[in-house]
C-alpha positions as CSV (number, residue, x, y, z in Angstrom):
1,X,0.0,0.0,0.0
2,X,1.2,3.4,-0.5
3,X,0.3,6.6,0.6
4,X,0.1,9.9,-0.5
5,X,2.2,13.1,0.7
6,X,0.8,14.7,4.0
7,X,1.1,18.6,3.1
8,X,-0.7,19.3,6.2
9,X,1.7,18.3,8.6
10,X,4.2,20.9,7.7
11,X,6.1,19.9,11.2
12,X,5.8,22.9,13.2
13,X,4.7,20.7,16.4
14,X,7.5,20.1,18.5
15,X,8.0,16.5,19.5
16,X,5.0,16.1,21.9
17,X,4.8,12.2,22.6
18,X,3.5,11.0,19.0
19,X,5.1,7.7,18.4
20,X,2.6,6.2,15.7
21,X,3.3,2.9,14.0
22,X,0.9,1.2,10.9
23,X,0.4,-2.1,11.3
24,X,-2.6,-2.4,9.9
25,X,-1.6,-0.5,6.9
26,X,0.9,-3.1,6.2
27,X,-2.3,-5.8,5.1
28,X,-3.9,-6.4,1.9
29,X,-5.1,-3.1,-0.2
30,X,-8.0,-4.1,-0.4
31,X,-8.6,-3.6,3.6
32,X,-8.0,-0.4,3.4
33,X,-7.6,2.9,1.3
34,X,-5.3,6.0,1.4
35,X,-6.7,9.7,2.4
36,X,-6.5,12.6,4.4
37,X,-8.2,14.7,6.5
38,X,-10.4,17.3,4.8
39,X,-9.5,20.6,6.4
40,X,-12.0,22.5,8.1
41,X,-13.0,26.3,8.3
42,X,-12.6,26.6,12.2
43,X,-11.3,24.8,14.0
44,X,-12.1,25.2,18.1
45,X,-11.2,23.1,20.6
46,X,-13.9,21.5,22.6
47,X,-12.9,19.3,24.8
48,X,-10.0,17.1,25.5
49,X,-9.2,14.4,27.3
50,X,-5.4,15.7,29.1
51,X,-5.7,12.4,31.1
52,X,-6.2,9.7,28.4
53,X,-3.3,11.3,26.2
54,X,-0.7,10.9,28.9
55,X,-1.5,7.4,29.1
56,X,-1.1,7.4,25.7
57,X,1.9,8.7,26.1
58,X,1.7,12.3,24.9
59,X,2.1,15.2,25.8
60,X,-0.8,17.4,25.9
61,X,0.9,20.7,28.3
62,X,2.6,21.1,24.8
63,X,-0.2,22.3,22.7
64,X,-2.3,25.7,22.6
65,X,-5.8,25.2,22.3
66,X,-5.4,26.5,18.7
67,X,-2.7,23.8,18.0
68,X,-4.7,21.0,19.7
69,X,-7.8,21.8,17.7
70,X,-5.7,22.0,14.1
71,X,-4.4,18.5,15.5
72,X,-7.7,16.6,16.4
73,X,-9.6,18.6,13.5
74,X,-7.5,17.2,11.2
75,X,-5.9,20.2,9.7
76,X,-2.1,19.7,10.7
77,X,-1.1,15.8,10.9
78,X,0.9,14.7,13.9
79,X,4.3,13.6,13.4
80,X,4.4,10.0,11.2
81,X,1.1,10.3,10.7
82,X,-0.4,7.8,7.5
83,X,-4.1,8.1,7.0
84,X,-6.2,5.7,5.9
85,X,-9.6,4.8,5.8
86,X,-11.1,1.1,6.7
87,X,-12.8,-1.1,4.7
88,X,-15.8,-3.5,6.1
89,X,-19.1,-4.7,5.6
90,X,-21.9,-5.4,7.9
91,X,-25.3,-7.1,8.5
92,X,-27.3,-3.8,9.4
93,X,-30.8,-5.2,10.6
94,X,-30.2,-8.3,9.3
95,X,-29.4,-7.4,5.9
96,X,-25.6,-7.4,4.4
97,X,-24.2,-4.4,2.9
98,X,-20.6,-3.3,1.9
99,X,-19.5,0.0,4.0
100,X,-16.1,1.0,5.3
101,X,-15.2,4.2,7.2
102,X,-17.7,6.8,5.6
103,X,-16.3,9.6,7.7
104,X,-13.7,7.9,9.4
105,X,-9.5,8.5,8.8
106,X,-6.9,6.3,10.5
107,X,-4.3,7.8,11.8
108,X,-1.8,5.2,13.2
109,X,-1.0,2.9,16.0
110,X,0.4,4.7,18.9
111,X,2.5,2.9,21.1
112,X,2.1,4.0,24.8
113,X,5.2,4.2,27.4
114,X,4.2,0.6,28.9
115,X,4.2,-0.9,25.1
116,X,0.5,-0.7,24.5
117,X,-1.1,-0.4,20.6
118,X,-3.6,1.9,20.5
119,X,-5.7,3.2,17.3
120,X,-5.9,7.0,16.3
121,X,-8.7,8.0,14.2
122,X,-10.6,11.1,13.8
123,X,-14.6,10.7,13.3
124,X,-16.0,13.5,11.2
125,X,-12.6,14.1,9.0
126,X,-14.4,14.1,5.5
127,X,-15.4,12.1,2.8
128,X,-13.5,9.2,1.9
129,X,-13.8,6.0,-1.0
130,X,-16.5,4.5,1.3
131,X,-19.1,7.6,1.8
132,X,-21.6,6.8,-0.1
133,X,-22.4,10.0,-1.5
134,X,-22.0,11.2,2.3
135,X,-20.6,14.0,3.3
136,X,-18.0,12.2,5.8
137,X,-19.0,14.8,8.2
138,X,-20.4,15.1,12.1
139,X,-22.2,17.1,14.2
140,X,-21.1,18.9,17.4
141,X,-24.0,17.0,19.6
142,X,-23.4,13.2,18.5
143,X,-19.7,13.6,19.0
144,X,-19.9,15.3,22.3
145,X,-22.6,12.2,23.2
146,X,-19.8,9.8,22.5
147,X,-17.3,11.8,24.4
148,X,-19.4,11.5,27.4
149,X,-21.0,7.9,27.1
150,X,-17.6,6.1,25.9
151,X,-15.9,8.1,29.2
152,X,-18.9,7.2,31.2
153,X,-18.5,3.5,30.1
154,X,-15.0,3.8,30.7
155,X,-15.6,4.9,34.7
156,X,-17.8,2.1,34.9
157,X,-15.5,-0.6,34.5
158,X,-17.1,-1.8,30.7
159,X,-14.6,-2.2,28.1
160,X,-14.7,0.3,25.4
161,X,-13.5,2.9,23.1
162,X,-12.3,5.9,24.5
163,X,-12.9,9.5,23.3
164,X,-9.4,11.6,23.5
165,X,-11.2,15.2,21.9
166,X,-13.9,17.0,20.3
167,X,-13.2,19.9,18.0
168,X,-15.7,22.1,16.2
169,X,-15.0,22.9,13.0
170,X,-17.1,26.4,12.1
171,X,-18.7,24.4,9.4
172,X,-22.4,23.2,9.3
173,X,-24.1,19.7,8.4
174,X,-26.9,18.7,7.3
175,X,-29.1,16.3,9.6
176,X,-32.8,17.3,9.1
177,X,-31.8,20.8,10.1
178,X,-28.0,22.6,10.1
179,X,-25.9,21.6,13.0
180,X,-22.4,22.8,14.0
181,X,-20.0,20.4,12.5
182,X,-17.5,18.4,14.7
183,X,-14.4,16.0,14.5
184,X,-14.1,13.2,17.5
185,X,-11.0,11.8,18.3
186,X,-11.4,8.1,19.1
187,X,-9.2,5.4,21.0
188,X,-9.3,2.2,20.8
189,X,-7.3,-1.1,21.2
190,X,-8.2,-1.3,17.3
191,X,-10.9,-0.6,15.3
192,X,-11.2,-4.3,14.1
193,X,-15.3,-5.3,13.4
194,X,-17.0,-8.6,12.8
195,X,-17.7,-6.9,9.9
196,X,-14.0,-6.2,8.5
197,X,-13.8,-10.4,8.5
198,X,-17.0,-10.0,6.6
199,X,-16.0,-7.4,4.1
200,X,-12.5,-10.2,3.8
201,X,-14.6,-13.3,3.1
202,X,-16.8,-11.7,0.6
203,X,-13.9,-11.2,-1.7
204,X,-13.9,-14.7,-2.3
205,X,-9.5,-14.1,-1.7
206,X,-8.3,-16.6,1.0
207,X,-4.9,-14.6,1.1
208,X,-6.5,-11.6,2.0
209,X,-8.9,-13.5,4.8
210,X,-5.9,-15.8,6.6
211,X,-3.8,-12.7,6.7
212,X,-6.8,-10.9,8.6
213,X,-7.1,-13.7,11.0
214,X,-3.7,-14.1,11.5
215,X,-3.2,-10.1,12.5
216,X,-6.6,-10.3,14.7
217,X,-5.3,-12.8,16.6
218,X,-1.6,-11.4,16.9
219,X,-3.3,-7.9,17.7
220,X,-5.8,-9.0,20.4
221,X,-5.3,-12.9,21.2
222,X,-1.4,-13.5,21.2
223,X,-1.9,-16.4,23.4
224,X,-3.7,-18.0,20.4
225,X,-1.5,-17.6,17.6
226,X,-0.2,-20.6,17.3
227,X,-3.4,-22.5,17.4
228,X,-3.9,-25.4,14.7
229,X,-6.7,-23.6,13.8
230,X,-6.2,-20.0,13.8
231,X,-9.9,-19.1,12.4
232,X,-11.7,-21.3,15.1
233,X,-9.3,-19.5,17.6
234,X,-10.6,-16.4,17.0
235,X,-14.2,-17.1,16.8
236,X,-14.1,-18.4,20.1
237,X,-11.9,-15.5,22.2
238,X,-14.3,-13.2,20.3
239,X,-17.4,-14.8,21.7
240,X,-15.5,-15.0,25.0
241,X,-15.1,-11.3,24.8
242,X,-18.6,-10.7,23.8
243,X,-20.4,-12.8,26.1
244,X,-18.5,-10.6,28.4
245,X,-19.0,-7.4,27.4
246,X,-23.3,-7.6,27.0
247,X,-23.2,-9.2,30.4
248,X,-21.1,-6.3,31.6
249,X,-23.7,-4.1,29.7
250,X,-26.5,-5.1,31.1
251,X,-25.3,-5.2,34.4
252,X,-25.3,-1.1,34.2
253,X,-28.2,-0.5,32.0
254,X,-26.8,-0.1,28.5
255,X,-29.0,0.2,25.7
256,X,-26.5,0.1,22.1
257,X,-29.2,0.7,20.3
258,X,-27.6,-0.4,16.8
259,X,-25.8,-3.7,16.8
260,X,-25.1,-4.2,13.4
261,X,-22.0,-6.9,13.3
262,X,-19.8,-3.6,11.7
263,X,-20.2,-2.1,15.3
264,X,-19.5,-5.3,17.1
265,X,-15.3,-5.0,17.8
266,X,-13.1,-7.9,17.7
267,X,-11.2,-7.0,20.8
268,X,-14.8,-7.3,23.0
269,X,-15.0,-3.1,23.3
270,X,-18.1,-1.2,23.2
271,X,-17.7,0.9,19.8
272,X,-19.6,3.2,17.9
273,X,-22.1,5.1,20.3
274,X,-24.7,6.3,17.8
275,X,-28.3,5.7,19.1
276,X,-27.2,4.5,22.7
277,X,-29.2,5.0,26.2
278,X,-29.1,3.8,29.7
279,X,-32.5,2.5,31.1
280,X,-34.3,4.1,34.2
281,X,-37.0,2.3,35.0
282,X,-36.1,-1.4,34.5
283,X,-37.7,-2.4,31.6
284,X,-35.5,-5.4,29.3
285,X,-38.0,-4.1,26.0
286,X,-36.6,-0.7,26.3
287,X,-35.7,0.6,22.7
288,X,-34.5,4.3,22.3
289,X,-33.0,4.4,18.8
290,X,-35.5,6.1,16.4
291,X,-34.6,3.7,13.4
292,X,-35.2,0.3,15.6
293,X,-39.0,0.4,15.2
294,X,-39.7,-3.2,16.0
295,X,-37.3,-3.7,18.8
296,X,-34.3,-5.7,17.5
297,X,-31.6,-3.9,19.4
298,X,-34.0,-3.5,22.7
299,X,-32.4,-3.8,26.0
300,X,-32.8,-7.4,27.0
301,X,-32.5,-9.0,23.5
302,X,-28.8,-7.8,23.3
303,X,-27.6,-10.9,24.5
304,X,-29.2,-12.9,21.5
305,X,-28.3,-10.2,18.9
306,X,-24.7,-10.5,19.8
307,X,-25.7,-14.5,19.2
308,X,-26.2,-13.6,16.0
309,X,-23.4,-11.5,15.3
310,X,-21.3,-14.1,16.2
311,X,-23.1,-16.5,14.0
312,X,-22.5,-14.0,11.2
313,X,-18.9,-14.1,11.9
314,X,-18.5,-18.0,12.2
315,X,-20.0,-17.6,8.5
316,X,-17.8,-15.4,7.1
317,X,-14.7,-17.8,9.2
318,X,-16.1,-21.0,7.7
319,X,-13.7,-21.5,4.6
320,X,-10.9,-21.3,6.5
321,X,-12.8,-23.9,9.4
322,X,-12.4,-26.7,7.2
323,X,-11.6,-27.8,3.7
324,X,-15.2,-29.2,3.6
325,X,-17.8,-26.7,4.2
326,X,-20.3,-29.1,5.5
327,X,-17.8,-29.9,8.0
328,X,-16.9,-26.1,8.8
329,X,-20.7,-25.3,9.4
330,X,-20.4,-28.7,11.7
331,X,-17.4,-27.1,13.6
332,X,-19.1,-23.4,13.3
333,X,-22.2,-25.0,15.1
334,X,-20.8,-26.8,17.7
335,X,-18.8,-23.5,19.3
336,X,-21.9,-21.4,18.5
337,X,-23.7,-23.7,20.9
338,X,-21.4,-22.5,23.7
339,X,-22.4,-19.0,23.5
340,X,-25.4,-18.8,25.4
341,X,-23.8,-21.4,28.5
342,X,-20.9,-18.6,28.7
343,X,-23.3,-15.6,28.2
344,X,-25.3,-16.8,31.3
345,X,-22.2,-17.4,33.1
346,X,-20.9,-13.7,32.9
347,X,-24.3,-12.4,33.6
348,X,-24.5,-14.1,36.5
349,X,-21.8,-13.7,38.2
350,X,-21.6,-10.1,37.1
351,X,-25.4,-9.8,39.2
352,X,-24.4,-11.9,42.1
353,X,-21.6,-9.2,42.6
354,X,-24.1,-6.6,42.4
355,X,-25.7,-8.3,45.0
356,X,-23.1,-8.9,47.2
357,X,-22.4,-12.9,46.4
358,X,-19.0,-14.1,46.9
359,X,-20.3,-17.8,46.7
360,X,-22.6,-19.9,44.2
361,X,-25.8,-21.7,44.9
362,X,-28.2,-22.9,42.5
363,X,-31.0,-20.7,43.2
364,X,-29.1,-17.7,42.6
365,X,-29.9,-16.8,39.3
366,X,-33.8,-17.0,40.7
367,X,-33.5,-14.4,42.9
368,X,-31.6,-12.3,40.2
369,X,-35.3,-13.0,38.5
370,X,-37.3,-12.3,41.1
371,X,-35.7,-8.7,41.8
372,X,-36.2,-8.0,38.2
373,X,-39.9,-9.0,38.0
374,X,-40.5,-7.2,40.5
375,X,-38.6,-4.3,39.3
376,X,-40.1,-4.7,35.9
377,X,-44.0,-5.0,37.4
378,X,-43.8,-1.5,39.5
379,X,-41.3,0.5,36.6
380,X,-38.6,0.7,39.3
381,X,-35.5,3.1,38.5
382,X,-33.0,0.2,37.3
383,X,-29.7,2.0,38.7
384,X,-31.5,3.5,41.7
385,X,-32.8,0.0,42.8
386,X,-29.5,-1.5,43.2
387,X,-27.9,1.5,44.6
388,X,-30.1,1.3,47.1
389,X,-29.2,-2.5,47.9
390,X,-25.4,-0.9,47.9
391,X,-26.0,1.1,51.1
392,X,-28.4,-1.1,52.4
393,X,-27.6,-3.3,55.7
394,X,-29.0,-6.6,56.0
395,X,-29.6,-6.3,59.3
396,X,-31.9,-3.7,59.6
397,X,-35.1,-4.0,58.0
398,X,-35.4,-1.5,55.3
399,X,-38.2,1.2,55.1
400,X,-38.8,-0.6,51.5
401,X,-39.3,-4.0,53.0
402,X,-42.1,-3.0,55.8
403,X,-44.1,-1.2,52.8
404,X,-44.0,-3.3,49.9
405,X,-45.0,-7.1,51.1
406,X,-43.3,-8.5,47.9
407,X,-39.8,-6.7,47.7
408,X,-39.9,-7.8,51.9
409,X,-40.3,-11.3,50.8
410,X,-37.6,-10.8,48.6
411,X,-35.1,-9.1,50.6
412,X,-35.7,-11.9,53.3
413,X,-34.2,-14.3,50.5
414,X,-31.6,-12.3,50.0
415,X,-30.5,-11.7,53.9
416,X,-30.6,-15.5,54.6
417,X,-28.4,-16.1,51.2
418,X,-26.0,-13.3,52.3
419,X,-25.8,-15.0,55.9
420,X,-25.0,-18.6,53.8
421,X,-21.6,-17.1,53.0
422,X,-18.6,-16.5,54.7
423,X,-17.9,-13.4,54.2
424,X,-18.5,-10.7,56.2
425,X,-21.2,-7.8,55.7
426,X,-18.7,-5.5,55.5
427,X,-16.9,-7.4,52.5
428,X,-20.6,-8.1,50.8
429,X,-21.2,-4.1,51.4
430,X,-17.7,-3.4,49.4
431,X,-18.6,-5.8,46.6
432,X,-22.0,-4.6,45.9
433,X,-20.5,-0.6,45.9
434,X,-18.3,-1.4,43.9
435,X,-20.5,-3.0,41.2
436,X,-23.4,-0.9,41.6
437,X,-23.0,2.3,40.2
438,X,-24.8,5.3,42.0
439,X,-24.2,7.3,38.7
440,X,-24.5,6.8,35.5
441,X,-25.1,9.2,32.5
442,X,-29.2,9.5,32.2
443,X,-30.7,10.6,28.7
444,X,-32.3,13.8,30.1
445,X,-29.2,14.7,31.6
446,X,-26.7,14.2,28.3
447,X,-29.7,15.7,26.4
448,X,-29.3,19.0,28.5
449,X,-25.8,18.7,28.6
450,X,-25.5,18.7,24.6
451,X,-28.2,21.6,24.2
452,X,-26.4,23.7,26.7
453,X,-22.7,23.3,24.7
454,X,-24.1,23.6,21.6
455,X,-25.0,27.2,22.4
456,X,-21.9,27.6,23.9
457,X,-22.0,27.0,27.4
458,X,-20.4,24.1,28.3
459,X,-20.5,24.2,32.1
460,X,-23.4,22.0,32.0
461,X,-21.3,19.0,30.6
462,X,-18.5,19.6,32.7
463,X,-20.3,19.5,36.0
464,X,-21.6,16.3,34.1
465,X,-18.8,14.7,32.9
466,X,-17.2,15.4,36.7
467,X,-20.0,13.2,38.5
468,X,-19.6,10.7,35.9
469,X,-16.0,10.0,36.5
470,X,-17.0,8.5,39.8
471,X,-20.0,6.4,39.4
472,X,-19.4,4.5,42.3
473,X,-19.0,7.2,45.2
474,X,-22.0,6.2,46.9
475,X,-20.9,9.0,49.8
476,X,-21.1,11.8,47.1
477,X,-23.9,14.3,47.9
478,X,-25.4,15.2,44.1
479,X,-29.4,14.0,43.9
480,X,-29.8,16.0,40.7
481,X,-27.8,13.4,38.9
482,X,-29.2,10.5,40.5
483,X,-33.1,11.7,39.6
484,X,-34.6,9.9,36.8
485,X,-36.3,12.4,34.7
486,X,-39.7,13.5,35.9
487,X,-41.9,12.1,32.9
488,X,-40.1,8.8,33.6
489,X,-38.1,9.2,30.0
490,X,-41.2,7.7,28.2
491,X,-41.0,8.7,24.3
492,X,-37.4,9.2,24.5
493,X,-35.6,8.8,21.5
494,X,-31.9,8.9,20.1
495,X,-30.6,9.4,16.5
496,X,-27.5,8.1,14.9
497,X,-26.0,11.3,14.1
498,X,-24.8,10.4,10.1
């Protein structure tokens, strides 16, 4: 692959940390394509993330605002810099189509002080081969969504993408109405999808799909490299990852709202926060993307979606499963059947922490199902519930339990399982705190937060974005954030921003 000359970095940054490498760059063409940045009118620094660069190893005390927003915008290049957008495909609502980054640029690789890869790519940088007749760019209120949520998810202990800057680029877009344009910048251990091994397979080249396999693996699963069979090695640590990570969603409330296998990652991070929401009252048919009319991506049938992702993928693997494709669908089958037995696993052990359970019993995952019933039956607030059973002490009878004669029966369960265990109270107390989050970012409050800073006041998000860092200070005094909204959030809806 070769790429083209970068006029725009003219190298008047000083050496601020940039140490970019292009791994990925060095696979088939047909993976990926050269282009730069478009440059914008504009550009204004937003926000950015002074924490998540000096992990990454750079150096943020050495820009201006003006030089950090012609970096993230995409109008000067940092040092090494060799853009590229991705190709992919994707099943989006069940139906396959070809896509690749629309209005996403590559960057590089940068390698962190403790030897970590991390992807660089600006989101919103212009049109590239796969647009579409797009414009390739975004607006100022979806990008600053995903700065919050993927920071929010990050606090919470879910694997993710990270968000490392928002820029606005004194440019408008188009989205039923002008907007104020944007650029993100997002991190992420790669930006790898089910559907990159889709777009591979489709080609019909077996080159072009063992050498994806092979760099997957290398990239996310070195312990599997030298597997006998390195395709069935991947399908499996990615549905290890996955069952993970929708367990781990779930846990705190997280609606993806568009699970199309191009926004599933191979390296088991939450990517692409389009039309995304947490739930307030409990409720696991909770849909809040406006283009998911008949529920496919709701709450509670994430799990089986990312089923079918995975089934997708297992597809797209299967020439490379066996010589004999009857037998690769045999093999593809047999690993798909372990899904839902590790899915269930995660899940529950990720609620019998929120409850406090250091130990297993077979009856556990009925009272997870009881709490949620009743939850579900009264419209309970999802976070609030559990938050509550983070402070609460087992040995006083809560004010809950003497009015409501079926959350008492309940709780009563619950006190004689905690007392089956031997840990102590205070170690159960601990263990539910830490996995019960007393904050987490609610849909009225981001809402207000991206109508306040896209008039220009941007106090609002960072009182916001300050709570959120902590989700789990259950002795922080801030009710405001912890108030579901006061129509209960019904009608709410989210858009995907492109």
């Amino acid at each position: 692959m070769t790429f083209p000359a970068a006029p725009l970095n003219d190298g008047s940054f000083p050496h601020d940390g940039w140490r970019l490498e292009h791994t990925y760059a060095g696979l088939p063409a047909a993976l990926a394509t050269a282009v730069a940045p478009t440059p914008v009118r504009e550009p204004r620094l937003v926000l950015l993330n002074r924490s998540l660069a000096r992990t990454l190893g750079l150096r943020p005390e050495a820009w201006t605002d003006a030089e950090a927003a012609a970096l993230f915008s995409g109008n000067r290049l940092p040092p090494g810099a060799q853009p590229i957008a991705q190709a992919y495909a994707g099943h989006q609502y069940g139906h396959f189509t070809v896509l690749g980054d629309g209005r996403a640029i590559l960057l590089g690789e940068q390698m962190t002080p403790s030897g970590e890869r991390f992807d660089v790519q600006l989101k919103g940088a212009g049109p590239t081969p796969y647009s579409r007749r797009g414009d390739g760019r975004a607006a100022l209120g979806p990008m600053v969504r995903e700065y919050i949520l993927s920071e929010a998810m990050h606090a919470l202990g879910v694997p993710t993408t990270r968000s490392l800057a928002v820029v606005a680029t004194g440019e408008e877009v188009w989205r039923q109405e002008a907007q104020p344009g944007a650029v993100l910048t997002r991190i992420a251990s790669s930006h790898l999808r089910v559907g990159t091994v889709e777009w591979a397979s489709a080609r019909g080249d077996r080159d072009v799909l063992e050498r994806l396999v092979a760099y997957s693996l290398q990239r996310h699963f070195p312990d599997r490299t030298d597997s006998p069979n390195p395709a069935l090695a991947l399908l499996d640590a990615v549905m290890e990852r996955q069952a993970s990570l929708v367990a781990e969603w779930m846990r705190v409330g997280f609606v993806h709202g568009v699970l199309n296998t191009d926004n599933v990652a191979l390296s088991g991070e939450t990517i692409d926060y389009g039309p995304c929401a947490f739930v307030d009252a409990y409720d696991p048919a909770a849909v809040f993307s406006s283009i998911d009319r008949h529920g496919r991506y709701a709450f509670g049938r994430q799990p089986a979606i990312l089923g079918w992702n995975l089934t997708r993928l297992a597809e797209a693997l299967l020439p490379l499963l066996h010589a004999d494709i009857p037998q690769a669908v045999a093999v593809a089958e047999e690993h798909l059947e372990r899904y839902e037995g590790r899915f269930e696993a995660c899940w529950l052990a990720a609620f019998r922490r929120k409850l406090g359970l250091f130990t297993e019993e077979a009856g556990d995952a009925a009272l997870v199902h009881r709490l949620l019933g009743w939850m579900e039956q009264g419209k309970r607030d999802y976070t609030n519930t559990f938050a509550a059973l983070a402070k609460d002490d087992p040995r006083v009878p809560s004010v809950r339990e003497r009015a409501e004669e079926a959350f008492g029966s309940w709780r009563q369960a619950w006190v004689e399982r905690l007392a089956r265990q031997p840990q102590s109270p205070e170690e159960s107390l601990r263990l539910r705190q830490a996995n019960c989050p007393a904050f987490i970012p609610r849909n009225h409050q981001v809402e207000a937060a991206l109508a306040a800073a896209e008039h220009g006041d941007l106090g609002v998000l960072h009182r916001l974005l300050d709570v959120l860092a902590t989700p789990y200070d259950h002795t922080r005094d801030a009710p405001a954030y912890q108030a579901p909204p006061q129509d209960g959030g019904v009608g709410y809806r989210t858009f995907c921003g492109t």
